[in-house]
Structures are given as C-alpha cells and as structure tokens.
C-alpha positions as CSV (number, residue, x, y, z in Angstrom):
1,X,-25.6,5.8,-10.6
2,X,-26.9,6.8,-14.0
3,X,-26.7,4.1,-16.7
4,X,-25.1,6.2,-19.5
5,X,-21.7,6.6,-17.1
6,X,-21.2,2.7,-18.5
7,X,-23.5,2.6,-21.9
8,X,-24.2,6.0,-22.8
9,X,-27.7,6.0,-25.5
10,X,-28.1,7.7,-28.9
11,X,-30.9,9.6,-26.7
12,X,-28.4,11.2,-24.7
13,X,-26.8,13.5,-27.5
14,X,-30.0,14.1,-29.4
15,X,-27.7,16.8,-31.3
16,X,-26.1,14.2,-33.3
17,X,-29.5,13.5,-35.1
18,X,-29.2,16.0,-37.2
19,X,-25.9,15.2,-38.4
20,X,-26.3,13.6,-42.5
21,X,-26.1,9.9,-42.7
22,X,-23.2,8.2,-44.0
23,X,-23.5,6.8,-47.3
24,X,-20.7,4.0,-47.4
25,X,-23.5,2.3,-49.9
26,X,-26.9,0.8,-49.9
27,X,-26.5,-2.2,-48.0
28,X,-27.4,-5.1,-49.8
29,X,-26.2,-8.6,-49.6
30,X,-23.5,-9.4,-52.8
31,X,-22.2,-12.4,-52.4
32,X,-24.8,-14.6,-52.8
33,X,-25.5,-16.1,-49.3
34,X,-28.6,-15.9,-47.3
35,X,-29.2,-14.2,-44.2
36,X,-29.1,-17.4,-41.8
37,X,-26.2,-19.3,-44.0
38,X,-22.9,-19.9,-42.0
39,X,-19.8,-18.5,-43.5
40,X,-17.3,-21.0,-44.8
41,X,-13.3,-20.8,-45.4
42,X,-12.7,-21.7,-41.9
43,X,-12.2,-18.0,-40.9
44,X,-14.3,-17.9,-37.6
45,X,-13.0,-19.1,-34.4
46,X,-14.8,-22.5,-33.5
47,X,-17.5,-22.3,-30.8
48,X,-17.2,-23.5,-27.3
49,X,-19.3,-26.5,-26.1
50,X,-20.1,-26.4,-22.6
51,X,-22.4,-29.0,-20.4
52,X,-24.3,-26.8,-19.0
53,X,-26.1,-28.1,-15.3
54,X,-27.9,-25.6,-12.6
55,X,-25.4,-23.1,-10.8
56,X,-25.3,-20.0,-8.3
57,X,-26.7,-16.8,-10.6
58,X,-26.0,-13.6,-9.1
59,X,-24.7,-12.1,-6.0
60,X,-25.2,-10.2,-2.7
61,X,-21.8,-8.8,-2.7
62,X,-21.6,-5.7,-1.3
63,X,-19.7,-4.3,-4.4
64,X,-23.3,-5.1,-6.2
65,X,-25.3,-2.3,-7.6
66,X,-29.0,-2.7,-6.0
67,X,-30.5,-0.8,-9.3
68,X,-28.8,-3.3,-11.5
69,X,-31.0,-6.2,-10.1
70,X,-28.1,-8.2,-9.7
71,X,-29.1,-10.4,-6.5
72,X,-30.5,-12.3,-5.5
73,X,-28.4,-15.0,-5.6
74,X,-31.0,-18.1,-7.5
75,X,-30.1,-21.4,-8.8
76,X,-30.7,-21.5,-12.1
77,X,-30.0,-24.4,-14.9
78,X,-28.3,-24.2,-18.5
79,X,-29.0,-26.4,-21.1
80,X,-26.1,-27.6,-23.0
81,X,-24.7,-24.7,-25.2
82,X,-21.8,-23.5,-27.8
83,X,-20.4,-20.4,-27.1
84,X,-17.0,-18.7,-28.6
85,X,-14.0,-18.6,-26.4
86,X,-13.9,-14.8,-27.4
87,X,-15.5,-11.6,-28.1
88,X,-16.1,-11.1,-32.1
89,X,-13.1,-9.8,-33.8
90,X,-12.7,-6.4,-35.9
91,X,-11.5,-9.1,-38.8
92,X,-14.6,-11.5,-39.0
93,X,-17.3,-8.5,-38.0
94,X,-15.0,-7.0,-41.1
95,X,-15.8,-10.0,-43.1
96,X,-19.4,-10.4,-42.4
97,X,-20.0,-6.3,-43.4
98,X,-17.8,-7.0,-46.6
99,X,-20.2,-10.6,-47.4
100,X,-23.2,-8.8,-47.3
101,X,-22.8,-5.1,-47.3
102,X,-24.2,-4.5,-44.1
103,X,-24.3,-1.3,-42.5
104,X,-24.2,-0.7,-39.2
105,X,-26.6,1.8,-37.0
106,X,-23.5,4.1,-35.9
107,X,-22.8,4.6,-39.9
108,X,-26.8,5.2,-40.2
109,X,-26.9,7.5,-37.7
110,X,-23.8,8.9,-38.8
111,X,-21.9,9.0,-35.0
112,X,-21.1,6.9,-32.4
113,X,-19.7,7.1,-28.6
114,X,-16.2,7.4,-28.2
115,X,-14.3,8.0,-24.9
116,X,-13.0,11.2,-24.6
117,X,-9.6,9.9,-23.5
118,X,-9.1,8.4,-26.6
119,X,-10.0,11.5,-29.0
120,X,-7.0,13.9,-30.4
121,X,-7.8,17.3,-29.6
122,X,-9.3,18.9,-32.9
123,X,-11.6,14.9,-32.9
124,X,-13.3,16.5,-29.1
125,X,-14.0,20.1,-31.5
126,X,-17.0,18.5,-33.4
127,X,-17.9,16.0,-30.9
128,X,-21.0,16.2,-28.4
129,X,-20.2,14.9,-24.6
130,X,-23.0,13.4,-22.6
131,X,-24.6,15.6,-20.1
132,X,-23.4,14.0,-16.5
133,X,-21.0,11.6,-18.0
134,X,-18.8,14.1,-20.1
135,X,-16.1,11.6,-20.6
136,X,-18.2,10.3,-23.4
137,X,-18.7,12.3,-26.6
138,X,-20.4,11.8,-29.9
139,X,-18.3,11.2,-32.5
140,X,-19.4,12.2,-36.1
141,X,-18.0,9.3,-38.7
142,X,-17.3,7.1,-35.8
143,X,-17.5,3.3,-36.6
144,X,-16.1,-0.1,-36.4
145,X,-13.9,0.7,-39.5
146,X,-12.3,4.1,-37.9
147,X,-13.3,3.8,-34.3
148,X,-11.8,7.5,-32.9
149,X,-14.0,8.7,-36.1
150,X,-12.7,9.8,-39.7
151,X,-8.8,9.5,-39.9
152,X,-8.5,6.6,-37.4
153,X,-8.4,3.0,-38.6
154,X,-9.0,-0.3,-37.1
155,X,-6.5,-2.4,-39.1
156,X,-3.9,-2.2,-36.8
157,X,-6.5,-4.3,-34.7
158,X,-8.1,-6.9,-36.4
159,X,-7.8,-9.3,-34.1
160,X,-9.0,-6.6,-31.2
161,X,-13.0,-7.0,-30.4
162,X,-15.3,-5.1,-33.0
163,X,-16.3,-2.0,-31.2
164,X,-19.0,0.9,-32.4
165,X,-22.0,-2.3,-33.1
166,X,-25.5,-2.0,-31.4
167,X,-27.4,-5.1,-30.6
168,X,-29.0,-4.6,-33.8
169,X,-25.8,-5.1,-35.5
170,X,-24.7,-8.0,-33.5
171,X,-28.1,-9.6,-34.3
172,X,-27.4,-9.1,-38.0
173,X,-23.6,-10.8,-37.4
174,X,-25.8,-13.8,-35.7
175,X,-28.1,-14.1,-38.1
176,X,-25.3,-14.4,-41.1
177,X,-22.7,-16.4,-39.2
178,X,-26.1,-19.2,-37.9
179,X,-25.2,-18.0,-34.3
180,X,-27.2,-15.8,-31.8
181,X,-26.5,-13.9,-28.7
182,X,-25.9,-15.7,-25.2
183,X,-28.4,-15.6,-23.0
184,X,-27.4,-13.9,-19.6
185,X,-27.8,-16.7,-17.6
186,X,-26.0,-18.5,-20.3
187,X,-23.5,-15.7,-20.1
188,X,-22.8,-15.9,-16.0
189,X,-22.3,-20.1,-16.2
190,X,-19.5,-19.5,-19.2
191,X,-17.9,-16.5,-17.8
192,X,-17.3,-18.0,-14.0
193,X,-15.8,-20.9,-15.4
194,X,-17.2,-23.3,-13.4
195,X,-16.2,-21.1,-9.6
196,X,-18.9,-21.2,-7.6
197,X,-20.2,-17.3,-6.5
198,X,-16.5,-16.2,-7.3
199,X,-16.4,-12.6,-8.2
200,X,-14.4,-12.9,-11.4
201,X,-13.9,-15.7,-13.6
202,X,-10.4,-16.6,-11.7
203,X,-11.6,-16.2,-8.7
204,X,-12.0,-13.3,-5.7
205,X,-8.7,-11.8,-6.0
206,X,-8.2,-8.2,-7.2
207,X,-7.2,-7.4,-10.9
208,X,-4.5,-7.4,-12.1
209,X,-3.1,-6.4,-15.8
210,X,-2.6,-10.6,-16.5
211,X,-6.1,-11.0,-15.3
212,X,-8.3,-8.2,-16.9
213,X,-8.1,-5.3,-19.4
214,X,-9.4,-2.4,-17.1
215,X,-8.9,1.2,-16.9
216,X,-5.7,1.8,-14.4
217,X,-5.1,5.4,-12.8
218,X,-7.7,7.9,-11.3
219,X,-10.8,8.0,-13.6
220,X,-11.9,9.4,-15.9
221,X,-8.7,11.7,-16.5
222,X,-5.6,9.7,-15.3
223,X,-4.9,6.5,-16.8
224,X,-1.6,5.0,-16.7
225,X,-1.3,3.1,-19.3
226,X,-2.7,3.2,-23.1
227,X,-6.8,3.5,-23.1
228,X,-8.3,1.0,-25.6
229,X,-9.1,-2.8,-26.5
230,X,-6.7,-5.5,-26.4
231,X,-6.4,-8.5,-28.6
232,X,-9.3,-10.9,-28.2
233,X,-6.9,-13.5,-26.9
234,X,-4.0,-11.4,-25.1
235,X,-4.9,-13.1,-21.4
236,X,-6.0,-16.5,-20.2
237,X,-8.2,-18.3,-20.5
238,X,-10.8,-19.2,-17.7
239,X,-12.0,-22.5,-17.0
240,X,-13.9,-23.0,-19.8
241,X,-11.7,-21.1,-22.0
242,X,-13.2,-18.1,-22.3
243,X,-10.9,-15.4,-23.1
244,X,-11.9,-11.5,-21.2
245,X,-14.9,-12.4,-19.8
246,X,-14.5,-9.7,-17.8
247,X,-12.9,-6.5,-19.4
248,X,-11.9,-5.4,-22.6
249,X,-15.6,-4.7,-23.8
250,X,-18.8,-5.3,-22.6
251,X,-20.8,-7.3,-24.2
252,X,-24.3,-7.7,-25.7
253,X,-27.0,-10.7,-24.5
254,X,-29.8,-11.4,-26.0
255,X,-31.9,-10.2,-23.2
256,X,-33.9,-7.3,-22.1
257,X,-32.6,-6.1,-19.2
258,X,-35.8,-5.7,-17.3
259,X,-39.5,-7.4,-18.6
260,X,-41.1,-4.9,-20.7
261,X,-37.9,-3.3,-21.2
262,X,-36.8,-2.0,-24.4
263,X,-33.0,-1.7,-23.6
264,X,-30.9,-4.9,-23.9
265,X,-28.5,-6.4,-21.0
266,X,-24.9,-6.4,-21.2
267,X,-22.2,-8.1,-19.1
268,X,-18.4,-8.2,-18.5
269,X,-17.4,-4.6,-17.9
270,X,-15.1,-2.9,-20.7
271,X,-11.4,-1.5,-20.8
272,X,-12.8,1.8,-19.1
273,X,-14.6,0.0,-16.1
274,X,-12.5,0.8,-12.6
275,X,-13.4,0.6,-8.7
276,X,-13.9,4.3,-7.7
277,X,-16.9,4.9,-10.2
278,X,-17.9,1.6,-12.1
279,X,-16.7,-1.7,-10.5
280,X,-18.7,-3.7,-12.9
281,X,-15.5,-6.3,-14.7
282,X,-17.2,-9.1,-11.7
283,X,-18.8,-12.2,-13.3
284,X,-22.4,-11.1,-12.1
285,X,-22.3,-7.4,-12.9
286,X,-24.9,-6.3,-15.5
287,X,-26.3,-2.8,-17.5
288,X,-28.1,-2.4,-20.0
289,X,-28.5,-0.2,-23.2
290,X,-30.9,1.2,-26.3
291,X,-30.6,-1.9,-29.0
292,X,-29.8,1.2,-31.6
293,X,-26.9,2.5,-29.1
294,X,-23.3,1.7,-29.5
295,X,-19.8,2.8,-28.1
296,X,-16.1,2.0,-28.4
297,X,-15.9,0.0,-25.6
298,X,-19.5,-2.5,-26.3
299,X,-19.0,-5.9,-28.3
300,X,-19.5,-9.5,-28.1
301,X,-19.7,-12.4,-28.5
302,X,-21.4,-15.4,-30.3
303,X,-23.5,-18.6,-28.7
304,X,-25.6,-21.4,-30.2
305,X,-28.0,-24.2,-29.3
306,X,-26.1,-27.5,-28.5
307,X,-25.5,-30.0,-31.6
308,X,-26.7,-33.2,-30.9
309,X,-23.3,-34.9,-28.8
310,X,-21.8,-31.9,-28.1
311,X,-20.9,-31.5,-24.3
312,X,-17.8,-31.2,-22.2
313,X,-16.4,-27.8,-21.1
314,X,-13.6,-26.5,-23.1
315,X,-13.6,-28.4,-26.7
316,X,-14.6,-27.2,-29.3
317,X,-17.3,-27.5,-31.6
C-alpha cells in the first residue's frame, strides 16, 4: 500500500512548487516571549500525568500492515510523562501563530493537501491530485486559517484539531508552549489506556460513531455522513483520558519512522481512515510522512517530561 494513500508528501505534487509564496507577513516573534517560554492566561488545556511502567508495544494482528513495522509485539517501558488529553486545538495553535507570528510550511509553500471530498467544485479547478491517491489534491492558499483553501475559514472550529501543520510546525508550537512531541512508544502506552494488546483504546470491538471519528460509506467517494474534524473533546474519554486517540486526525511523534529515516511517524488514524483501504484508527497502527508535509486531516498533540511528583493516570498536571 503506498504511503501517500494516508500522508500524501509535498513531493508528490511537485507542480505546486511553483506556485508564489504567501506573504501573510515576515514571521517574527511580537510579543515579547522567547521561543521556549510557556504561554500564560490559563488558555491551554492542562497536560495529562501518567505513570508510565513497561507494557505490550505493537501487534501481530492480522489487520497489521507488514511494511509499517508494526510487530513484533516487545515489551517496552515508559518513564513517567505529561501528555494532553487532546489533539491541539485550531484556537491555541491560533494563539501561538498570533504570539509570535509564526508561519507555517503550507503558507510557505503556498498549498497544502486537502481531501477532495471536502473541496467545492470550482476549489478541485486549481488544485493538483496525487498520482495513485487522486482523492488528495493540492490546494493553493490552503492552511490552518482556511483549511478547504481561500474562502473557507476555520472559526466555526476552534475547538476542532489544527489541521494543515507539518512536524515542523508542531515543533515550533512545542517549542513556544515548553512542550514537545510524544514519543511513539509514549504514544501507544497513553492511547490504549491501560488495555493490554487491545486493538483500540476501548477495547476490540468494532467502531462505532460514539467510539471514533472515521470515514463511514464506500471510500473514497461515498461517505454518509459530513467529511471533516470533530471537536477535540466530542467523544470519551479512554482510560487515561485521552480524548480520539484513534480518529479525527492523525497525529505527529517525535520519531523517525525508520532509523536513518527522514520522514517522521504518525499514529491514530484520521476522520478519512476506513476498513476496505486504510484500517489504520487501531492503537498500534503507524505511517509516516516528510517533516515539511501537511494535510487536512494530520495534527497532534503535546507531551512533556514528568515534573518531579507527578504520576497517577488521569490528573492533571
């Protein structure tokens, strides 16, 4: 299965380079703070603390994808960590870019991946689709402030995951917020909740719209309800209280996905992941991407080292 079908890579529509940047300003910080300095006014979602301890990585699961690396099935231990209950938020990836100016790779490049499902008709006119994954198509003006590209907005859904940010960008949000990305091993032991080689964080039954945000319908052209994010708190928690581990977007690590690979591993599936082509919302599914690629359907979210007496699944730092 080719990787782009779930992470599609600036490389695969070299057309868009010649597209002219976006100039939405030069990009410097103007509010004073450093790169590394937390932001204040109590605006951010408080982090997770969970114990940590050695558990079951991976699978053997026939549903596993032998490319992807996912078995075999290792014991592997965790340090204490913090990690946020949810993915970041348009709102506070909003209020990082407005702190310091940032700007992202997709408004550098000028484009980013949109799914063509979600696209009006005269949007799919100036777009590029991926060659062998046509359902994705390269958006000019696409980004995390009008996700379908110029005319859409996203603040009807500010408290939807930011979408359109390459690890790059999340790196930049860690760096400014005094966070950093999960690890993938750190990743598995907070998404299963504490389940023991279940296949999703509430365990091995099947989806269901209450469990996961998923495509539904015959992919890619027949999906039966709405296609697109969903609040970063709209389901249950898992046991740790994790909210969409699984679903809604997929989510950066801060790991190569192979040694001596360039492109970065990502976990959780997305709102457009379904059985009869992806199958990858299950607690040890993995793909990876470019660090400079991004999508409307790849977030994610925050994790830091334990503070000295922090431990316990499910409070919160």
């Amino acid at each position: 299965m080719s990787r782009h079908c779930c992470a599609p890579a600036r490389s695969t529509a070299p057309g868009r380079t010649t597209l002219p940047l976006l100039d939405r300003g030069a990009g410097e910080q103007h509010d004073g703070r450093s790169a590394g300095e937390r932001p204040g006014g109590g605006a951010f979602a408080p982090l997770l603390s969970l114990p940590g301890g050695t558990f079951r990585m991976g699978t053997e699961d026939a549903d596993a994808f032998p490319e992807d690396c996912e078995g075999p099935v290792r014991t592997v231990g965790v340090a204490p960590f913090l990690i946020s209950a949810t993915a970041v938020s348009h709102a506070e990836f909003r209020a990082f870019a407005d702190a310091t100016g940032y700007r992202t790779e997709a408004e550098r490049h000028g484009y980013s991946f949109v799914f063509r499902g979600s696209l009006t008709a005269e949007a799919r006119r100036w777009a590029e689709s991926v060659p062998g994954a046509d359902w994705w198509l390269a958006v000019p003006g696409a980004w995390h402030r009008e996700p379908e590209g110029p005319g859409s907005r996203s603040d009807d859904r500010l408290d939807h995951p930011v979408v359109h940010v390459s690890w790059h960008d999340a790196q930049a949000y860690c760096a400014w917020s005094g966070t950093r990305l999960p690890t993938e091993a750190e990743w598995e032991y907070a998404a299963r909740g504490g389940l023991d080689q279940a296949r999703h964080p509430w365990g091995d039954e099947p989806p269901d719209p209450d469990r996961a945000v998923i495509f539904r319908g015959t992919f890619p052209d027949g999906p039966t309800t709405a296609v697109g994010t969903a609040p970063v708190r709209s389901l249950a928690p898992n046991g740790f209280g994790l909210h969409h581990a699984v679903g809604n977007v997929w989510e950066w690590t801060g790991d190569r996905f192979a040694p001596g690979s360039p492109a970065r591993a990502l976990r959780g599936g997305s709102h457009l992941c379904h059985a009869s082509y992806c199958n990858r919302y299950r607690c040890s599914a993995r793909t990876s991407n470019a660090p400079d690629s991004s999508t409307g359907h790849t977030g994610f979210r925050v994790a830091a080292d334990a503070r000295d007496g922090a431990g316990g699944a499910g409070g919160s730092a």
